[in-house]
N, C-alpha and C positions, 0 to 999 in steps of 0.2 A: 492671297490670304495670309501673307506673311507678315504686314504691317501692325506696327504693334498698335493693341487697343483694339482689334478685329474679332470677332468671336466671343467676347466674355458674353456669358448669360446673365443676363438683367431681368429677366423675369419667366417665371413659368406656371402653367396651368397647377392649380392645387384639385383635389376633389369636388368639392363643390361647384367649382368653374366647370371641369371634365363634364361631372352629372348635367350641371344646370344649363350648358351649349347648344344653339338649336341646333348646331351641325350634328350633336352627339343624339338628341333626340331625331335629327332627321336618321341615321345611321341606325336607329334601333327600329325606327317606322319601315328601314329598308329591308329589312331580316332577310342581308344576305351572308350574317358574319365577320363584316367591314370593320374590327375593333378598331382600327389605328387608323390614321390621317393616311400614311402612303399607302396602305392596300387603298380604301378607299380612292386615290386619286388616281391610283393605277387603272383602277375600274372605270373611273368617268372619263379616261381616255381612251380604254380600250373598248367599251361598248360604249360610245358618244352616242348616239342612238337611243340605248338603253336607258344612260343615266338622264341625258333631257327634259325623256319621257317621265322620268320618276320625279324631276324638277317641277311639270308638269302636276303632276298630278297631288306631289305632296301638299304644295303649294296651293293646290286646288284654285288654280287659272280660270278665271270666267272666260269661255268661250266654247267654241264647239272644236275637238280634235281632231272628228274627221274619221274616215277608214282608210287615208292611203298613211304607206311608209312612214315612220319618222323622220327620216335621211333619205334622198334620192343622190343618184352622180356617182362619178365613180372619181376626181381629184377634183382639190380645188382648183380655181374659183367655182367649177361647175359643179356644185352641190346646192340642194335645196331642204330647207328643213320647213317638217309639217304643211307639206305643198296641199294639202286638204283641208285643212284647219283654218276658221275664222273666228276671229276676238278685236277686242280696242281697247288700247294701251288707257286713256280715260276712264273708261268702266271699271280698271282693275285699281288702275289707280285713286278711284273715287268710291272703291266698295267699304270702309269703313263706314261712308256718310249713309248706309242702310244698316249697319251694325253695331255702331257706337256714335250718334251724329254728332255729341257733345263733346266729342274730343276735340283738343285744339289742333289741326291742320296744319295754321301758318304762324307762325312770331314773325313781326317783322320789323326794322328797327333802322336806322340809318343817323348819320351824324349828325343832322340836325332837328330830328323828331322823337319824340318819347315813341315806346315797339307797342303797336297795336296786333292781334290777333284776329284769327279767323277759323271759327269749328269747321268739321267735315260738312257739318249741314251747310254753312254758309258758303263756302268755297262752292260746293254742287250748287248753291241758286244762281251767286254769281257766273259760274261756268257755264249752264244753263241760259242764262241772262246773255250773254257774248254769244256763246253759239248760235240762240234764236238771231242776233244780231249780224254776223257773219253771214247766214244764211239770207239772211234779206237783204245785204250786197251782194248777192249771188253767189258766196264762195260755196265750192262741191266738193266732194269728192275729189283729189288728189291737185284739187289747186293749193296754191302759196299763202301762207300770212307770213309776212316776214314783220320782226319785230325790231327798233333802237332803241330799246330799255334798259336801265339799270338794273341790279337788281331789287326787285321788287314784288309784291303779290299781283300784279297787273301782269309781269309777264309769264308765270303760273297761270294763273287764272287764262291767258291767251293761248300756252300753250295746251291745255286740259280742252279748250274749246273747240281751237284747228282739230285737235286728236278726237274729237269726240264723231265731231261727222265725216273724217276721213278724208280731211283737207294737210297738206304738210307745213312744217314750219321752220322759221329758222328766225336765229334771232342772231344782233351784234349789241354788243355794250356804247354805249354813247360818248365814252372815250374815243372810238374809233374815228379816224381820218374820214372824209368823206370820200374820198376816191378808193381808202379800203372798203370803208360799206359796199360803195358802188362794184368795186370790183365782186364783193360776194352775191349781192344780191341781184344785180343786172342777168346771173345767172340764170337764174331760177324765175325771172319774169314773175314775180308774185301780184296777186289780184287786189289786197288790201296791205297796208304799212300801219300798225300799231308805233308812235314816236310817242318820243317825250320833247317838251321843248327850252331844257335846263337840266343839270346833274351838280350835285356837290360833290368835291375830295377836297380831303385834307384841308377842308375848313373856307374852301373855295370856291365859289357856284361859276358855273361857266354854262353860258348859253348854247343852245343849239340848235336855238331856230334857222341860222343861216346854213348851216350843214343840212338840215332835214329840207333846204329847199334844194341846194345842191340834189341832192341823193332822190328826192320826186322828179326834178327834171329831167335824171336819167332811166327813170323809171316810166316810159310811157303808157306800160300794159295796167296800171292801174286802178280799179276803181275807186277805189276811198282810202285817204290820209284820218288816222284818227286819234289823235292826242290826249294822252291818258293826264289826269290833270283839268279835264274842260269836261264841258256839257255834251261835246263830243261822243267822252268814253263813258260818264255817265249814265247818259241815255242811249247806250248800244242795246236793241233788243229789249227797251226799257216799256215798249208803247203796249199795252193790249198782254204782259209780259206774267205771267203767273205761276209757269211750272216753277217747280221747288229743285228739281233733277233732271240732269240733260236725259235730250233722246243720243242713244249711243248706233251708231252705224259699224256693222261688223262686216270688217275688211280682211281680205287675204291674208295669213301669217308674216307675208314677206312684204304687205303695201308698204311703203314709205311712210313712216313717223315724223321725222325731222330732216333735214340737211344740215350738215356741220361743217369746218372750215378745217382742212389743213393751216399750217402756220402761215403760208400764204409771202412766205420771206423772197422767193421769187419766180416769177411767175403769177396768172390768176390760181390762186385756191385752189385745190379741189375740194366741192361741192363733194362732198359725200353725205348718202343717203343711209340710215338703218330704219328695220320695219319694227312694226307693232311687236310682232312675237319674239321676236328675239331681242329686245330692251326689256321686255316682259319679265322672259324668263334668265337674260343676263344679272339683272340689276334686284330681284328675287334671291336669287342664288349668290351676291357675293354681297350684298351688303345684310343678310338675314345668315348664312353659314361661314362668310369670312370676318366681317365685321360684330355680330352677333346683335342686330340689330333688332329688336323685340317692337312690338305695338307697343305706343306708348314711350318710348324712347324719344329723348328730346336729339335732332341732329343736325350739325349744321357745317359745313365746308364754305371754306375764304375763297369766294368764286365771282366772275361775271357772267353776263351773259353770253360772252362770246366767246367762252370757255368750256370744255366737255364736261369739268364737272359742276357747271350748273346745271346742263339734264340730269347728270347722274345724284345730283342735290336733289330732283323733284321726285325721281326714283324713292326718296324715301315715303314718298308715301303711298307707295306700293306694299311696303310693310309697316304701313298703318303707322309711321314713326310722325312726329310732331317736327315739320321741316323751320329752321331758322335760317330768314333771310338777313341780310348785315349788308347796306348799303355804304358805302365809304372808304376809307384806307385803314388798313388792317395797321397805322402806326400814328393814327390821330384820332385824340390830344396825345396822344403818350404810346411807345411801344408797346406796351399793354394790351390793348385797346382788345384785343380778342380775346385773350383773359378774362378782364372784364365783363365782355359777351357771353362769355361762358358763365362765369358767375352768376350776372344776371339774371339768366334765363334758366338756369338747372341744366346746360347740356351735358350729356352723357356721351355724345361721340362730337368731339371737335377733329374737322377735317381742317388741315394749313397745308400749303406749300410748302417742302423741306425750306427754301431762305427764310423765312419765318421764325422757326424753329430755330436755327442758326444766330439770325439779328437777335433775339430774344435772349442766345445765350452772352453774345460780347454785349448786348448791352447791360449784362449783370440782374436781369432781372430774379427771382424769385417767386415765380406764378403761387408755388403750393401753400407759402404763408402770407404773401400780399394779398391774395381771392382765394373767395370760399368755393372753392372747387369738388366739394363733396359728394356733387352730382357725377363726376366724371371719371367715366371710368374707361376709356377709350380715348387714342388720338392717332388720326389719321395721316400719312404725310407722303406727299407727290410732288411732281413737277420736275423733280430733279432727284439726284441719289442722296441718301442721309448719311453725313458721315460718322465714324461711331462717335467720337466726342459726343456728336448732339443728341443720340441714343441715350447717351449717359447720366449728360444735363436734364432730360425727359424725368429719367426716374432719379434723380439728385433731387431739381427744383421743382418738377410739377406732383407727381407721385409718384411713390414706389408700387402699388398696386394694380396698377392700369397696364391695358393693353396697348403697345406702342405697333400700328401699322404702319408699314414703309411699305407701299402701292407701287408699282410700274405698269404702264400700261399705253393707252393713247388717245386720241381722239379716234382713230380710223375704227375703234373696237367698242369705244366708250364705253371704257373698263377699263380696273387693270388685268395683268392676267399672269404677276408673282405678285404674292403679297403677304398677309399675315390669317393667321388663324386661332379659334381660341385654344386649339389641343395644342400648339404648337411653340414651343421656347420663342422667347427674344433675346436675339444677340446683336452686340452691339456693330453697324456695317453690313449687316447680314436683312436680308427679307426674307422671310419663313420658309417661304415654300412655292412650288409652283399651283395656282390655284384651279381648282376642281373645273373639267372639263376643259384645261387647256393644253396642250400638251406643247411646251416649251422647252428646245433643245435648242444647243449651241452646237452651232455647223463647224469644219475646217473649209476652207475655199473647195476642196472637194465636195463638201457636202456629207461631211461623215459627223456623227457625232460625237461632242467630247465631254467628260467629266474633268471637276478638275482645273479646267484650262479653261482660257478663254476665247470664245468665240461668235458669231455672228448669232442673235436670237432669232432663232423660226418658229412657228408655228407649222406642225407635222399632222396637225386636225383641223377639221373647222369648227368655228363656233360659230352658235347662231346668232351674234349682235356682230357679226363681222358685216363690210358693207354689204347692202342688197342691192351696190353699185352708186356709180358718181353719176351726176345730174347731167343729162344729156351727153351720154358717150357713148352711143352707138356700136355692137358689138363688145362692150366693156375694153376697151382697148388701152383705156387711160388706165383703167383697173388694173387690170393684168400687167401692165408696163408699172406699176406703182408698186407691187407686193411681186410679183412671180416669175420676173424675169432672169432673178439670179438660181432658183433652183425649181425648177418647172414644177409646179403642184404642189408647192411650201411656200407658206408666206414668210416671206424676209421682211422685216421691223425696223433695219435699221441700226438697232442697238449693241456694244458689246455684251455680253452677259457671259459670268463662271457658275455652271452649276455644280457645286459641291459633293460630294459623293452622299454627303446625307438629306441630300435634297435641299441647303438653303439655295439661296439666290444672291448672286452682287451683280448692281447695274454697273459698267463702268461709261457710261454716255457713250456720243452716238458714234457709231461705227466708221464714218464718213468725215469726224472730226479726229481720229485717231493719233497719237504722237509716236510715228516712228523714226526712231534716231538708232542710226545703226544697225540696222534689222531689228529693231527690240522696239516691239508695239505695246502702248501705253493706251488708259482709257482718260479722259480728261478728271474724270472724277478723282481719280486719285493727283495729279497733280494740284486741283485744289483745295483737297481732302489739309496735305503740308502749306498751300500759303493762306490760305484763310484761318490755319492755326493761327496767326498773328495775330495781336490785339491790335497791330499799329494797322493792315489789312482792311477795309470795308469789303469790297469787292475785289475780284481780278479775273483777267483772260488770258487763254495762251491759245499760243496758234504758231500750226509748223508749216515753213512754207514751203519745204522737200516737195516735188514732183516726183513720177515717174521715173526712177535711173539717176534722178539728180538728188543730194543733199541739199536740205534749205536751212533757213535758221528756223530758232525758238524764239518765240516774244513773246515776253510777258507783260501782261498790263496791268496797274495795278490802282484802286482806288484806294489812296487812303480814308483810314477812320478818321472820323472827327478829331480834333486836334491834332494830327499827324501830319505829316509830311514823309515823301521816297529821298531818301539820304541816301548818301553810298554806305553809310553803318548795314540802313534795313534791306538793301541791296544785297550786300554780300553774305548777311545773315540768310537771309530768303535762300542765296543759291548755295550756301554750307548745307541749310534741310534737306534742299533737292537733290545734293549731292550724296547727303546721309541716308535719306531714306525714300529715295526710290534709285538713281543711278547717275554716275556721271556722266552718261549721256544724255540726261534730260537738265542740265542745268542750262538755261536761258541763255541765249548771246547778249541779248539787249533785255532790258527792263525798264519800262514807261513809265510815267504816271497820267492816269486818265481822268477825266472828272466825270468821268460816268462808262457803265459796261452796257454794248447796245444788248438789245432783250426786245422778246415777243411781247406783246399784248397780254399773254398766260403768265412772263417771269424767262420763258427758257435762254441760257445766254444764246448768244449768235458767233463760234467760233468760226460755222464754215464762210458766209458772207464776209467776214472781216478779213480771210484768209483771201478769199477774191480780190478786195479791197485790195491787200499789202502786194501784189501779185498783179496789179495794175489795173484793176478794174472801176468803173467809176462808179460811187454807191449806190447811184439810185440804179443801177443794173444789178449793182449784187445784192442788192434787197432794197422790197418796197417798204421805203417811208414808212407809210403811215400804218405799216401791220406791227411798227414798231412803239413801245413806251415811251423809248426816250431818242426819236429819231434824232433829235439837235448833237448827241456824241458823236454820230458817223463822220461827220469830219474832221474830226480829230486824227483819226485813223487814216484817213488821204494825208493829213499834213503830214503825218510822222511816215508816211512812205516818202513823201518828195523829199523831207529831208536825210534818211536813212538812202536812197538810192541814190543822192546827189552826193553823199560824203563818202562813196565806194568806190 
């Protein structure tokens, strides 16, 4: 935290915001004396139990609770929450369309189409409409639709459907490779394939009929391909078809809702499962007392389908929020382009990816007088750590008044679980706080916790949208070896994290990519916290290839910006910063120029596979192709080892 530019306050709660917060209204509903954000969080970690149950209840959850325990188990993973309780995540998400049916549901809008809408009422016929449809291909109870859609209302409306009679779902974005789909969905054997057979980006249509036959012929368990787009999807459930509102089948707290993808970088995926009740009540609780999410609120996150927070997108309309879908690339025609979205639409919580936020700032944009951003009073941002610069740039060029969230979190929780709140400062580098009901400590290899310093993120509680287990893993085995083998009964994440004595939070990336040089461990985020300062900069990577006992080097990679080029001037500039402001042990031996940084399907970069790479491994073992955006860089990265190891 000694970096300058860390810490300043850029914004804070006035009166009004305090009064007018549903967390501050939830906190007087609880009349237990809770005035402040940390008693309060201290409580929904210290009675997790207790506080759920009031999640539960404030919220007023359609379903039945049951007479056993809140909480059963004595550590994780063996814990079970409301093991007597039955509800459907559909139901709740669809309870507006008996209370308000005119509200608009869905915006939906994509690059090459004007945004069409869809009320609460309409969404429930349609949903209705697909589930009578589902069910007369036979799907049941805790069988598969998997879904290759964009985003879209077709994959809404699919998932609302699986979720209504208590079939599971999963879905991939149609960018994906066909041998990553395969690999996700061969898993889970699904009964029915909702595809699409075309997607546009960045002003490009590209087909996919010859992948969705690929990805059927690996799929033999079967029974019907149905292509939204056709008379197909049309007429699902269309014949004889006249309820207005699905029939809702109430499943166990803990049945499986969806199946989601680890990153999948090497290795098949883990298939991991969460249930009805705990998305329920996860996604309740932080996008309505973190985000401050009201009915009626326009909301919308730069997502795919084959991304966590596109569930966590549909989540909003669990508090009755008006969800916007955005088909395309968040930087055509113009970097803009989500601005724009915003504009158009009235949103009041735009969710983006911190590089977003970032590109938006070197490309000079001016969101707050180019678009009428009047509506917006929140921005969301994940994927990666925000660095303060870009904190700064939020309330410079979009507004001063707005809430700036910086989320961490993951697929494995579909949450985050540090973020922001509305009682709670904004500083710039910093994330709020740790969020309610989660209890987020930084470990020593001991296992001791530390303030202050930095350390391994654990999770010392459970929560209930943690998995309810990975798809077919017998005794949870994969489970357990994925989260709790480094401190028996705490789930380990992965990530660095310093929790501050006043409770903020700094991500420093992932634990496993770590730069130590010289005994002095570094988080990636801060080294490209100083080279993406550069305007000459587009992108970069670093990676140490130290083992065990052995010292390795530092490489840096770096894309240039447009018009740029890597000189020895911006070279040696680069490693005077590194050398200023963080240490001379972290200044690069070698520094590259690459024309692209490899990256997930979500954005995240890939230090540790590249790190295999340079270390002699051949790409396609150190990560799979196709879970990647831009698999065509990885050989970049072999050539520059053969020649880097042949001139030693």
């Amino acid at each position: 935290m000694t970096a300058q530019g860390y810490g300043r306050t850029l914004w804070e709660p006035d009166d009004t915001v305090r009064r007018h917060a549903r967390i501050s209204r939830y906190m007087s509903w609880l009349g237990r004396g809770l005035d402040d954000y940390p008693r309060l969080w201290d409580w929904s970690v210290t009675d997790p139990a207790g506080f759920w149950s009031t999640i539960w209840d404030y919220f007023e959850v359609l379903g039945d609770r049951g007479d056993a325990p809140v909480l059963t188990g004595e550590t994780m993973p063996d814990v079970r929450w409301f093991p007597g309780a039955t509800l459907n995540y559909a139901r709740n998400a669809l309870r507006t369309a008996w209370t308000d049916p005119d509200r608009t549901a869905l915006i939906f809008t994509s690059e090459r189409s004007a945004a069409g809408r869809l009320t609460y009422a309409q969404l429930a016929e349609q949903v209705a409409r697909v589930a009578k449809g589902l069910r007369g291909l036979g799907v049941g109870q805790g069988d598969r639709v998997a879904a290759l859609l964009p985003n879209v209302p077709e994959a809404v409306i699919g998932l609302l459907a699986t979720a209504s009679i208590g079939a599971i779902w999963s879905s991939c974005s149609p960018d994906f490779g066909a041998s990553s789909v395969i690999d996700r969905f061969a898993q889970i054997e699904p009964k029915v394939l909702i595809a699409c057979d075309r997607y546009a980006y960045n002003g490009k249509e590209f087909s996919r009929a010859g992948m969705v036959r690929d990805v059927v012929a690996a799929l033999p368990g079967l029974a019907a391909v149905i292509t939204v787009g056709t008379p197909a999807w049309d007429d699902l459930g269309r014949a004889g078809n006249g309820d207005r509102l699905p029939e809702f089948e109430e499943v166990p707290f803990s049945h499986p809702l969806w199946v989601v993808y680890s990153s999948g970088t090497t290795g098949l995926p883990k298939p991991i499962m969460h249930g009805h009740g705990g998305i329920v009540l996860e996604h309740l609780k932080a996008q309505a007392l973190h985000q401050d999410l009201k009915p009626g609120d326009v909301f919308s996150w730069y997502t795919t389908t084959g991304w966590m927070m596109w569930n966590y997108l549909a989540g909003g309309l669990l508090s009755g929020t008006t969800i916007v879908l955005y088909d395309g690339s968040a930087t055509y025609p113009g970097p803009d382009r989500l601005w724009r979205l915003a504009a158009e639409h009235g949103v009041t919580y735009l969710g983006v990816g911190a590089p977003y936020l970032l590109a938006s700032m070197k490309a000079g944009l001016h969101p707050g007088t180019e678009h009428d951003l009047s509506a917006l009073r929140a921005i969301g941002s994940t994927g990666s750590p925000l660095p303060p610069e870009a904190f700064g740039w939020v309330y410079d060029e979009v507004k001063p008044d707005l809430l700036l969230g910086s989320f961490s979190g993951g697929t494995d929780l579909c949450t985050g679980f540090v973020g922001p709140c509305p009682l709670l400062p904004v500083r710039a580098g910093v994330i709020s706080g740790r969020c309610l009901g989660a209890r987020v400590e930084a470990f020593d290899p001991e296992g001791k916790p530390l303030t202050g310093e930095v350390g391994e993120l654990v999770l010392t509680q459970p929560m209930p949208s943690m998995p309810v287990g990975f798809w077919n893993d017998p005794g949870d085995v994969r489970y357990r070896e994925s989260y709790f083998d480094t401190y028996p009964g705490v789930w380990r994440h992965g990530d660095w994290i310093e929790i501050l004595p006043d409770g903020g939070c700094v991500i420093y990336g992932r634990s496993d990519a770590t730069l130590n040089r010289g005994g002095v461990r570094m988080g990636t985020s801060e080294f490209y916290r100083v080279v993406e300062a550069f305007p000459e900069v587009g992108d970069s990577l670093v990676v140490d290839t130290g083992r065990l006992g052995t010292e390795g080097r530092l490489i840096l990679y770096v894309v240039p910006a447009p018009g740029h080029e890597l000189d020895e001037d911006l070279i040696a500039r680069l490693r005077a910063a590194l050398r200023t402001q963080l240490s001379p042990r972290h200044v690069p031996e070698e520094v590259h120029q690459v024309p692209g940084i490899p990256r997930t399907l979500s954005g995240k970069k890939l230090e540790v596979p590249v790190r295999k790479i340079l270390l002699g491994a051949d790409p396609k073992a150190a990560v799979d192709p196709n879970a990647l955006a831009n698999p065509e860089v990885l050989g970049y990265f072999k050539i520059l080892h053969r020649e880097t190891t042949s001139s030693q």
